[in-house]
Structures are given as C-alpha cells and as structure tokens.
C-alpha positions as CSV (number, residue, x, y, z in Angstrom):
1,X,110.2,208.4,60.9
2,X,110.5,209.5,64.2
3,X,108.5,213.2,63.6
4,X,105.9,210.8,61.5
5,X,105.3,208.7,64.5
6,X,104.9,211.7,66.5
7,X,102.3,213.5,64.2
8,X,100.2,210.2,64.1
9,X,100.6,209.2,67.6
10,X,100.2,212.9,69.5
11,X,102.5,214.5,71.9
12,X,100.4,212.7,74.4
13,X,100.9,209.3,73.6
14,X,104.1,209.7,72.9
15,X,105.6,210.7,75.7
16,X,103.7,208.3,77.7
17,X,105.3,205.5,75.5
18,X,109.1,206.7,76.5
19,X,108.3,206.9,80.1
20,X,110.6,204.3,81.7
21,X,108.2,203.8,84.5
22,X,105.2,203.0,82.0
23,X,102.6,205.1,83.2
24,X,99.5,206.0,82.1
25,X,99.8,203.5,79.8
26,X,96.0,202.4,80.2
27,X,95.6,205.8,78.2
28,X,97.2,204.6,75.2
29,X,95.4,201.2,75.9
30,X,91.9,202.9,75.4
31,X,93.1,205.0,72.3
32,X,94.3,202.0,70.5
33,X,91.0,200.0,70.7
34,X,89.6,202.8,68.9
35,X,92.2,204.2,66.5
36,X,93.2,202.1,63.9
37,X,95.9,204.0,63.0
38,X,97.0,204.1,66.8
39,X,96.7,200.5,66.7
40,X,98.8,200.0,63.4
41,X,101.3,202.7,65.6
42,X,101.6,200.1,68.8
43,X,102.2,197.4,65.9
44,X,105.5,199.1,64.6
45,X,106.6,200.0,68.1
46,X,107.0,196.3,68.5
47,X,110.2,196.8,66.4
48,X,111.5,200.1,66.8
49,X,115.2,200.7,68.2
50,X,114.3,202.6,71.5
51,X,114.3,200.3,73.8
52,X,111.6,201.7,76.3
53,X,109.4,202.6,73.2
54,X,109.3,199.4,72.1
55,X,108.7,197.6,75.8
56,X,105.6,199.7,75.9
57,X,104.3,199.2,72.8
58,X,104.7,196.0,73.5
59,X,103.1,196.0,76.8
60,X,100.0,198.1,75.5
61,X,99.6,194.7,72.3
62,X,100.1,192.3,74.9
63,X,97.3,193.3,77.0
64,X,94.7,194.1,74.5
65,X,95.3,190.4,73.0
66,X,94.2,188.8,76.6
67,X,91.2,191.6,76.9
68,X,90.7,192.0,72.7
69,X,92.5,189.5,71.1
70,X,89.9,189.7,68.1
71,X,91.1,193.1,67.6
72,X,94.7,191.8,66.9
73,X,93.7,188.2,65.3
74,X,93.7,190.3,61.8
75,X,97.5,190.6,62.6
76,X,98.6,187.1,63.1
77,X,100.9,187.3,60.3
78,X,102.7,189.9,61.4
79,X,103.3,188.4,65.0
80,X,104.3,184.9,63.0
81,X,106.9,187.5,61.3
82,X,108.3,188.4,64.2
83,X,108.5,184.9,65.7
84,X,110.9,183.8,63.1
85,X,113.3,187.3,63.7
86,X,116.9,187.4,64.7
87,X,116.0,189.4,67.4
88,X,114.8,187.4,70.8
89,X,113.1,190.5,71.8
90,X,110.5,189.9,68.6
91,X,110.5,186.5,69.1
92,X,109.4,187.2,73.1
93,X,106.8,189.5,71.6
94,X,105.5,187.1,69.0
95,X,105.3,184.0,71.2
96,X,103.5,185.7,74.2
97,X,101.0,187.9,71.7
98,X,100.0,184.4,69.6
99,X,99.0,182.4,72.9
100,X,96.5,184.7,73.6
101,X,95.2,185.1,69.9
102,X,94.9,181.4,70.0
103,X,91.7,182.1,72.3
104,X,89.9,183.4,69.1
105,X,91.5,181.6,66.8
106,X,88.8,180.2,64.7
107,X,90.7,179.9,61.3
108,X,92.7,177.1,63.3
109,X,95.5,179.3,62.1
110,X,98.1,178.0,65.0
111,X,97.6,174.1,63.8
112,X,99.9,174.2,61.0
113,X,102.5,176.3,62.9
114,X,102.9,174.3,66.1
115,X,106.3,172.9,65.4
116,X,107.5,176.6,64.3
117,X,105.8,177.9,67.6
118,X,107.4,174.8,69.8
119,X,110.5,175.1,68.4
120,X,111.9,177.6,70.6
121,X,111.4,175.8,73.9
122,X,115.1,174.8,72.3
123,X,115.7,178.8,71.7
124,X,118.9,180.3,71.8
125,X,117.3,182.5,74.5
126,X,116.5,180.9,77.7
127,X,114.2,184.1,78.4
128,X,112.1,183.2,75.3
129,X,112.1,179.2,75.9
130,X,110.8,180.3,79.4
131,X,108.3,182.6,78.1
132,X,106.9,179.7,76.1
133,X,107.0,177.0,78.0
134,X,104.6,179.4,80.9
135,X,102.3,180.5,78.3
136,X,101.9,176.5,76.3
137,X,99.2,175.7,79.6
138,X,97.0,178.8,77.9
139,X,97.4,177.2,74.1
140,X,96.5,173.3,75.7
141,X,93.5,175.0,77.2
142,X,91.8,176.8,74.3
143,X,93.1,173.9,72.2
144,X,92.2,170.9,74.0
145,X,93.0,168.5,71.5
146,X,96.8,169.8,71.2
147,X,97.1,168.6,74.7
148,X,99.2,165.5,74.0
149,X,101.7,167.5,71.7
150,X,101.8,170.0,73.9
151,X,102.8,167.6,76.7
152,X,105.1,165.5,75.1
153,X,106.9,169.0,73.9
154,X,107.4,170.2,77.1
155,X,108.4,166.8,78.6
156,X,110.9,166.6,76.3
157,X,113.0,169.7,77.7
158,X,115.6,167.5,78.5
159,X,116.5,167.3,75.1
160,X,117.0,170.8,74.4
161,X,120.5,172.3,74.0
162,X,120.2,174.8,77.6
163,X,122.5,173.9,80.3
164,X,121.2,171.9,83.5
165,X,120.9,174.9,85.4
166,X,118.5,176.7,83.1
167,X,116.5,173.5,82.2
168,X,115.7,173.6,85.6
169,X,114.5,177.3,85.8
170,X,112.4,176.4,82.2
171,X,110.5,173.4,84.5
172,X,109.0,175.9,86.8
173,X,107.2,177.0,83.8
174,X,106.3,173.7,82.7
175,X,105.1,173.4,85.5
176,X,103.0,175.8,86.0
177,X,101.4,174.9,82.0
178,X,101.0,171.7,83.3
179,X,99.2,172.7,86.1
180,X,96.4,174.4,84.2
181,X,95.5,171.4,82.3
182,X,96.7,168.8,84.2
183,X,92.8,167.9,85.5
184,X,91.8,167.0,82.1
185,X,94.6,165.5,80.6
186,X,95.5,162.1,80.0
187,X,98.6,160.2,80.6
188,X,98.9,161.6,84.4
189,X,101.8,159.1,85.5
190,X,104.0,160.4,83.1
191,X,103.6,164.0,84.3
192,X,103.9,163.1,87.9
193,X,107.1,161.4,87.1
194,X,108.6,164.4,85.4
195,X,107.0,166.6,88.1
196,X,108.8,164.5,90.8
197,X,112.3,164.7,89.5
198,X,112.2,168.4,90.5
199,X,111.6,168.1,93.8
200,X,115.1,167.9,94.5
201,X,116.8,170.1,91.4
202,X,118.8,173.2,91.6
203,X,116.3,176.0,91.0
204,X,114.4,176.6,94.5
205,X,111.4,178.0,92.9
206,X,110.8,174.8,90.7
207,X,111.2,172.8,93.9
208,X,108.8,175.0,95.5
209,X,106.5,174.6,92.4
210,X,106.8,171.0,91.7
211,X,105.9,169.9,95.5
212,X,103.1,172.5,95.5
213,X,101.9,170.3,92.3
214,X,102.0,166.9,94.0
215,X,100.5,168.6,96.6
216,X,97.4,169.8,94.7
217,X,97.2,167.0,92.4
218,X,98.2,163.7,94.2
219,X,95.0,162.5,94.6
220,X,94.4,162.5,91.6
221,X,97.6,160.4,90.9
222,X,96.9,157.2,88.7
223,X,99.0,154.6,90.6
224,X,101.9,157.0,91.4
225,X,102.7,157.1,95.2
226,X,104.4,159.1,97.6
227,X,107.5,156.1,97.6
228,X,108.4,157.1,94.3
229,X,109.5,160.8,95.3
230,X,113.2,161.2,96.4
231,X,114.5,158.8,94.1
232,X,114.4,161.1,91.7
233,X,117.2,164.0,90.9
234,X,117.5,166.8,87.8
C-alpha cells in the first residue's frame, strides 16, 4: 500500500506529506487541483495510520474546500463516511471539510443530515464538539434559513453530556458562530442572555469573547440592558 501510494504520489509529494513541520505543502496543494488521482491520494490520506501523513493530507483537503470546495463537493459522501467513524480524528476531518462544502452545496445535500451533523456538539470528543460548534456560524451563513436550528442547537450546550469546565471552553466557539450571524438573526434576547452568562464562567477566553460580543453588539440589543449582566454565572 505503502510503495503504491509512493508510485502515484511521487517521491516529491511524499516526502513533503511526512514532514512534521508541513512545508511546502502549498506544492501538493497545486498538484491536487489538477491531478485527480493526486486528489483521490489526499482523500485516502485522510485515513491512513501515520499520523503526520494523515494531518497533512488533511490539511492540503481542508484548504482546497474553503478555496475549491466544488472540487470536493463530488465527495460528500465520503466525508459523511467519515463523520459517522469511531475515530474522532475522521469525525474532526469530516465535520470541518462539510462546512465549507456547504458553500456550494446546491443539491441541498446538508438539509437531511443536520441532526447527524449537530449531533456531535454532544461528541465524546470535546475537540470535535469544539470544532463544530466554531465552524456552525459558516453553515448559518450560507444557509440562512437554518439559522434558528442552528441557534437553538448551539444554545442548548448545556444539555450535552461534557463537564462544566469544557462546556465553557465549547461557548467560546459558540460564540464566535454566533457572532457571524448574529446581525441578521432573529430572536436577539435570547442570544444576549446566553452570551451574558459567560461573562463570568471559568474559561478566560470565553469571558474575553463573550464581553467583546456585548461590546460589539449591544446596540443592537432588543430590550436587553447592561442591568441584566452580573447576575448571570456558568
């Protein structure tokens, strides 16, 4: 497998893939958007046993769905493969590489797997809950009338099975999703209300985030006032 791999993918590429450091990888990049059997390469790299292999394969398919995602959307079956796997590395693979095919997704192929996709803000992974809640702002945006469901999903993170402390590390993500569509969405209270509750939880950097969104947005604040922060705790 591994001398196949080699005599499709060149010396070249190859060792540029299990380089730890990841360079050069815009190389590999430019080869892939214009060999398909590259391309099919990168897609089984996603799953191979070396580690560093895999990462870059991973970080080569990742950036040619925000740049090319048409160039992937043919794929989207495979990625939905890997978001049902055993292994949270494919699922972190799958759930970053669908946000960004959801830009081109004219098939309206994501519809009828939201609750599969939304599912794993309650992963057994916190790494892949986080991973989705930061990328569900990109989905609401591109798919404007999943908004509410999108919302309502990631206000509901209190009812997922993580402990307090990582709850509060998957809000700065929500956070920041929230952020990106929070000009055009409806039901603005309730956001604010979530938003203000972590102005005083455990994780600094959702702190940080969630006064920096009151900041930004608080004139935009249907009836919500400044009284109302402090009383709040995670």
């Amino acid at each position: 497998m591994k001398n196949e791999a080699l005599n499709k993918l060149g010396v070249d590429i190859n060792r540029i893939l299990n380089d730890k450091k990841g360079k050069h990888l815009d190389k590999v990049i430019e080869k892939s958007v214009t060999d398909e059997i590259i391309l099919k390469e990168m897609l089984k790299g996603l799953i191979s046993k070396n580690e560093t292999f895999r990462y870059n394969c991973f970080k080569v398919l990742f950036q040619i769905s925000k740049t090319q995602p048409l160039l992937l959307y043919p794929e989207w079956n495979y990625f939905l493969d890997l978001l049902g796997s055993p292994n949270s590395y494919h699922r972190m693979s799958a759930i970053n590489i669908l946000s960004n095919l959801t830009r081109v997704d004219i098939e309206k192929r994501f519809d009828p797997i939201f609750n599969q996709y939304f599912q794993h803000l309650d992963d057994q992974s916190m790494i892949v809950a986080r991973y989705l809640a930061g990328n569900a702002g990109k989905i609401a945006k591109v798919k404007p009338y999943l908004q509410t469901k999108i919302t309502e999903k990631l206000l509901d993170i209190d009812n997922t099975h993580h402990e307090e402390g990582r709850k509060d590390l998957i809000k700065y993500d929500i956070i920041q999703s929230l952020s990106e569509i929070f000009e055009g969405i409806t039901g603005k209270e309730r956001i604010f209300i979530f938003v203000e509750k972590q102005v005083d939880c455990s994780s600094p950097k959702t702190r940080k985030a969630a006064k920096e969104f009151l900041k930004r947005f608080d004139k935009e604040n249907n009836g919500t006032t400044n009284d109302s922060r402090g009383k709040f705790s995670c």
